[in-house]
C-alpha positions as CSV (number, residue, x, y, z in Angstrom):
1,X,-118.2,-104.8,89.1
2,X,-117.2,-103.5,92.6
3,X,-121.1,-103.6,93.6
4,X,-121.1,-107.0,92.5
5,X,-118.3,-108.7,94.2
6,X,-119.5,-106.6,97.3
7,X,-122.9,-108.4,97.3
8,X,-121.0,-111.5,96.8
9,X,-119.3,-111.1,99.5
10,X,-121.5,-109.9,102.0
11,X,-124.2,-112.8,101.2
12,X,-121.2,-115.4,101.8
13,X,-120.5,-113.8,105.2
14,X,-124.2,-113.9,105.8
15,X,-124.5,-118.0,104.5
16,X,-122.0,-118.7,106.7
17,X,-122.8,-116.7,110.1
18,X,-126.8,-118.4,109.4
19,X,-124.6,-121.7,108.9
20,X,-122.4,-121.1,112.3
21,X,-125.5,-120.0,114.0
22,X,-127.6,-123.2,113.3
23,X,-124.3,-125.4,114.4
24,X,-124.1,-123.5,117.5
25,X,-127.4,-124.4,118.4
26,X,-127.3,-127.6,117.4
27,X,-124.3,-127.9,119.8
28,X,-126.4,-126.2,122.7
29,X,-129.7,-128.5,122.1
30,X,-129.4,-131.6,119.8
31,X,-125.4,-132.2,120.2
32,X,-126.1,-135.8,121.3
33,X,-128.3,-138.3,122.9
34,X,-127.6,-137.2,126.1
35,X,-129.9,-134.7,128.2
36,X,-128.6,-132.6,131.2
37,X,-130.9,-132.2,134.5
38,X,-130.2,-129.9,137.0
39,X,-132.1,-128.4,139.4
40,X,-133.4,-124.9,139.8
41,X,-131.0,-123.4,142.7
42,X,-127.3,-123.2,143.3
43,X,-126.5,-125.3,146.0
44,X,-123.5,-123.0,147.2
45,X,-126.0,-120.2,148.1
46,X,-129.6,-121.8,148.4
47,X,-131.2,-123.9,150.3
48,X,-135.1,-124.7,150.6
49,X,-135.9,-124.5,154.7
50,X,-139.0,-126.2,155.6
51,X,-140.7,-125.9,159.4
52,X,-143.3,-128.1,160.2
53,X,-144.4,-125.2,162.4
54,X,-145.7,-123.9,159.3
55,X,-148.6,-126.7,158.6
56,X,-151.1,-128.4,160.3
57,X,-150.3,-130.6,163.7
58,X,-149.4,-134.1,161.7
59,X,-149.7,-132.9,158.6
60,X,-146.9,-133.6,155.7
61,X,-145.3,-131.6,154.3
62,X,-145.3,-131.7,150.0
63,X,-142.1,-130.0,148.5
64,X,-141.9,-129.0,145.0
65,X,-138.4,-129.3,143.3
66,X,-138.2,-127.8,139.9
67,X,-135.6,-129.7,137.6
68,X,-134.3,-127.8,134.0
69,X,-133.4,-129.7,131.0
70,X,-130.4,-128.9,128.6
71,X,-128.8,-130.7,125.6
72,X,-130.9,-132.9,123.7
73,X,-134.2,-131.7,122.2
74,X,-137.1,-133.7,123.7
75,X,-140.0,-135.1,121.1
76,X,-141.7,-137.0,124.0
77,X,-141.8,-137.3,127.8
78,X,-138.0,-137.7,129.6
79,X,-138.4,-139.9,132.3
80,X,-135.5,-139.7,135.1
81,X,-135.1,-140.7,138.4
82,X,-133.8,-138.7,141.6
83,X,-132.0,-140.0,144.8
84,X,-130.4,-139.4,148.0
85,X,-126.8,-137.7,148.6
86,X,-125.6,-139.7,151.6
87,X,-122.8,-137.7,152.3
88,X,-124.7,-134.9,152.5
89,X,-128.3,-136.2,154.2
90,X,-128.5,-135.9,157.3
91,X,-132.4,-136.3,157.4
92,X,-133.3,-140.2,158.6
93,X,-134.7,-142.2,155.5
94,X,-138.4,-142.9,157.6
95,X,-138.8,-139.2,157.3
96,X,-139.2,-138.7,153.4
97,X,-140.6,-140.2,150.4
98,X,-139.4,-139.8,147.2
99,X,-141.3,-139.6,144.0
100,X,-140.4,-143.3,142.3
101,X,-141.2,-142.2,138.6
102,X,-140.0,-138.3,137.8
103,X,-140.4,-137.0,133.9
104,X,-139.7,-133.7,132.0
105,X,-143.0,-133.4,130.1
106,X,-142.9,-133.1,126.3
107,X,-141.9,-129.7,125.1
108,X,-141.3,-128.7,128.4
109,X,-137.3,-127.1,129.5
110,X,-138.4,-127.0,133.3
111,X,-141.0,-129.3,135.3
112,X,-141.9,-130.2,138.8
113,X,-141.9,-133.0,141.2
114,X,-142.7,-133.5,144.8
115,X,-141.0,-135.1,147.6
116,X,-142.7,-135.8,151.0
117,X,-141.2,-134.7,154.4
118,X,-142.5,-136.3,157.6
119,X,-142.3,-134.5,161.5
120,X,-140.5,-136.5,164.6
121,X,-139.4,-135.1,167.6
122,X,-136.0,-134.8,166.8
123,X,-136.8,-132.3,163.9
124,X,-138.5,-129.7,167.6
125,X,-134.1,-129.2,168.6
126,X,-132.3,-129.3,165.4
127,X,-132.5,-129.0,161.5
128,X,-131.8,-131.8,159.5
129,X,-130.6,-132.1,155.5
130,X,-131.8,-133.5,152.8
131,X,-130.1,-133.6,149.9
132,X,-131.5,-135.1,146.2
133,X,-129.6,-135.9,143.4
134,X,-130.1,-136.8,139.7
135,X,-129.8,-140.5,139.0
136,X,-128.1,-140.7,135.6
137,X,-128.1,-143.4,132.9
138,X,-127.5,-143.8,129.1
139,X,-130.1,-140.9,128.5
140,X,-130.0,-138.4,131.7
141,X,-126.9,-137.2,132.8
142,X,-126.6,-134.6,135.6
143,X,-126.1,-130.6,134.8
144,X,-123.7,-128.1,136.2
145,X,-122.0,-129.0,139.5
146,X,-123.1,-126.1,141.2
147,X,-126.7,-127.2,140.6
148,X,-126.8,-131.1,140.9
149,X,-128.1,-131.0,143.9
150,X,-131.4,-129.8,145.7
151,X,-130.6,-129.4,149.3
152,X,-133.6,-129.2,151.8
153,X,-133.4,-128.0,155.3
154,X,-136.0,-129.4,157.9
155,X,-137.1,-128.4,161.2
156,X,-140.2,-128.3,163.6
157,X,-138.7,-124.8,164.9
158,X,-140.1,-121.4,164.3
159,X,-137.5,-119.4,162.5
160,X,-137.8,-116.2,160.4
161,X,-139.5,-117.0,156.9
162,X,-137.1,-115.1,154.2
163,X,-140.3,-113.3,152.8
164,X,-140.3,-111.4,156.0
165,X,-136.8,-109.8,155.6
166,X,-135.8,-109.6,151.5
167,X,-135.6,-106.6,150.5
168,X,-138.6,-106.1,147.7
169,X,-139.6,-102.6,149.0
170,X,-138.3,-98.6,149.1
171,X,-135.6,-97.7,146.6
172,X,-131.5,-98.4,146.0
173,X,-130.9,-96.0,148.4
174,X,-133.5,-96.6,151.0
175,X,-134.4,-100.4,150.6
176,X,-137.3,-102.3,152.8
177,X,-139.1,-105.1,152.9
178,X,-143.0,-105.1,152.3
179,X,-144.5,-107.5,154.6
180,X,-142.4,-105.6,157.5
181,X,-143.4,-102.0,155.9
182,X,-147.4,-102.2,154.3
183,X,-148.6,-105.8,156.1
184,X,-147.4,-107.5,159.3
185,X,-145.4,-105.2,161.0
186,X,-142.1,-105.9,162.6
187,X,-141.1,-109.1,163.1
188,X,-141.6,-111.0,166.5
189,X,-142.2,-115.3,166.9
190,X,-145.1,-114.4,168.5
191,X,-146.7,-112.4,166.1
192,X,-145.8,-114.9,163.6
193,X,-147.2,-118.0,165.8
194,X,-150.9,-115.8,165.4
195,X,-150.2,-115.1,161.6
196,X,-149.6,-119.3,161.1
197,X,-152.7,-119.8,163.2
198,X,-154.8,-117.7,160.8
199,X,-153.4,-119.3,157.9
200,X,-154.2,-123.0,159.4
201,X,-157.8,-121.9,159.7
202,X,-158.0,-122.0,156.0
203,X,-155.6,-124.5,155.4
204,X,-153.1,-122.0,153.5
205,X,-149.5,-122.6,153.5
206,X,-147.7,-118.9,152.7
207,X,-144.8,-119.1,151.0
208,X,-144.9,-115.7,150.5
209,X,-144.9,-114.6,146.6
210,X,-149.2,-114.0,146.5
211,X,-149.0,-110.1,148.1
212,X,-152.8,-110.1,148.2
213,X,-153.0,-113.2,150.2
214,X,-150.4,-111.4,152.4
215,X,-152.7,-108.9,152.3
216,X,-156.2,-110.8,153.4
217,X,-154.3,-112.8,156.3
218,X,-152.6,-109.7,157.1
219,X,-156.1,-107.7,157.9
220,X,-157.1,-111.6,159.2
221,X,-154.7,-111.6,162.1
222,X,-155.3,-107.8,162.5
223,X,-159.0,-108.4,163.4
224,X,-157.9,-111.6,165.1
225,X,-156.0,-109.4,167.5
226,X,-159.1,-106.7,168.1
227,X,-161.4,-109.4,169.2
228,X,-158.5,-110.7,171.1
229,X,-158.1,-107.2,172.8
230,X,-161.5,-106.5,173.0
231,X,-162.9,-105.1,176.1
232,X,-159.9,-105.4,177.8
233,X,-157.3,-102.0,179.4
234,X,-154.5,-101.8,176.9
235,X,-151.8,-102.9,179.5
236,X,-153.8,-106.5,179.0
237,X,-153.4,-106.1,175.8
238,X,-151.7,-109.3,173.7
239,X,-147.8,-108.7,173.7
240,X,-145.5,-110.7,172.1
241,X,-142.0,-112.1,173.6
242,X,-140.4,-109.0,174.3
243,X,-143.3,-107.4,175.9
244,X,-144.7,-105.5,173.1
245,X,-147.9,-105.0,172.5
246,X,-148.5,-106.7,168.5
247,X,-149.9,-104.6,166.5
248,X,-150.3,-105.1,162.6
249,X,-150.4,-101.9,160.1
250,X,-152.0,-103.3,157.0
251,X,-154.2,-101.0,156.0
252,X,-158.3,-101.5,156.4
């Protein structure tokens, strides 16, 4: 009889954990007929830096902006809008475009779109903000604070890329970074200026993630510098900005 009332009980309290469990995630996905955008970074702490120096002399430069979807469950393509935070733009309008039709793709919790950044002289002294925002309406709403906007920082200066100084080499106690330890070499503008102009020659933006493209431009630049030496006493040799000569240890 104990045995019984025992599996009585313990297939109630299963019932109603799978019952809880269900309305929990009806209340995370399919509460309402609302959906929640944000975008992929939090806009306290990270901010997408674009430099023209980077690209091609009048070239344009195409931004992808991943935007997440929460709430509502989506059975077919959620189209949205994005605009401009004026209070935190500081970017002059004839220097973007933004997409005019944006959509989260069926089935799909994170997608991408593309906004267009132009170059002007201003950008060669200063940076300048952009800042997006999602538009919302009686289906799209916008997500966490933290993450409602996508902030973009633009400038035709030559600046440090953030690949060249992460730490994503060594261990906890002796941490490095990978470009500066296996490819490039310390950092120095003018050993970067060489490494963009390698890049250009194949039209390849690095955004540093592909290791093995690191890797091929890396030993590009380093045979780029041997022809650039060649022949020539090492005191003539091509030094960067504080005198040094460059020299690249990738390995090959």
């Amino acid at each position: 009889m104990k045995a019984t009332y025992l599996l009585k009980g313990l297939s109630a309290c299963i019932i109603a954990l799978m019952v809880l469990s269900c309305e929990e995630q009806s209340l995370l996905v399919n509460s309402n007929d609302v959906s929640y955008l944000r975008f992929a970074y939090n806009m306290t702490k990270d901010t997408t830096v674009v430099s023209f120096k980077t690209y091609n002399e009048g070239e344009d430069a195409v931004i992808p902006i991943e935007v997440s979807i929460r709430g509502k469950v989506q059975e077919a393509d959620l189209p949205f809008t994005i605009s401009v935070d004026e209070k935190r733009t500081t970017l002059p309008q004839e220097l973007y475009i933004l997409p005019e039709a944006c959509k989260i793709r069926k089935g799909m919790l994170t997608d991408t779109i593309y906004v267009t950044l132009k170059n002007d002289p201003v950008l060669k002294s200063e940076s300048r903000i952009l800042a997006l925002q999602i538009n919302e309406d009686e289906n799209v709403r916008q997500g966490d604070s933290y993450y409602s906007r996508a902030l973009i920082s633009v400038t035709d200066r030559l600046f440090k890329p953030a690949w060249w100084s992460v730490n994503d080499a060594g261990t906890e106690q002796n941490p490095g970074n990978s470009a500066d330890w296996y490819y490039l070499g310390e950092y120095s503008q003018r050993k970067y200026e060489l490494f963009l102009e390698v890049l250009k020659e194949d039209n390849v933006i690095f955004d540093g993630k592909n290791k093995q493209l690191l890797r091929l431009y890396a030993l590009k630049l380093k045979n780029k510098l041997k022809e650039m030496n060649a022949g020539k006493p090492e005191e003539e040799w091509v030094k960067d900005e504080n005198g040094m000569i460059i020299t690249v240890p990738v390995a090959g």
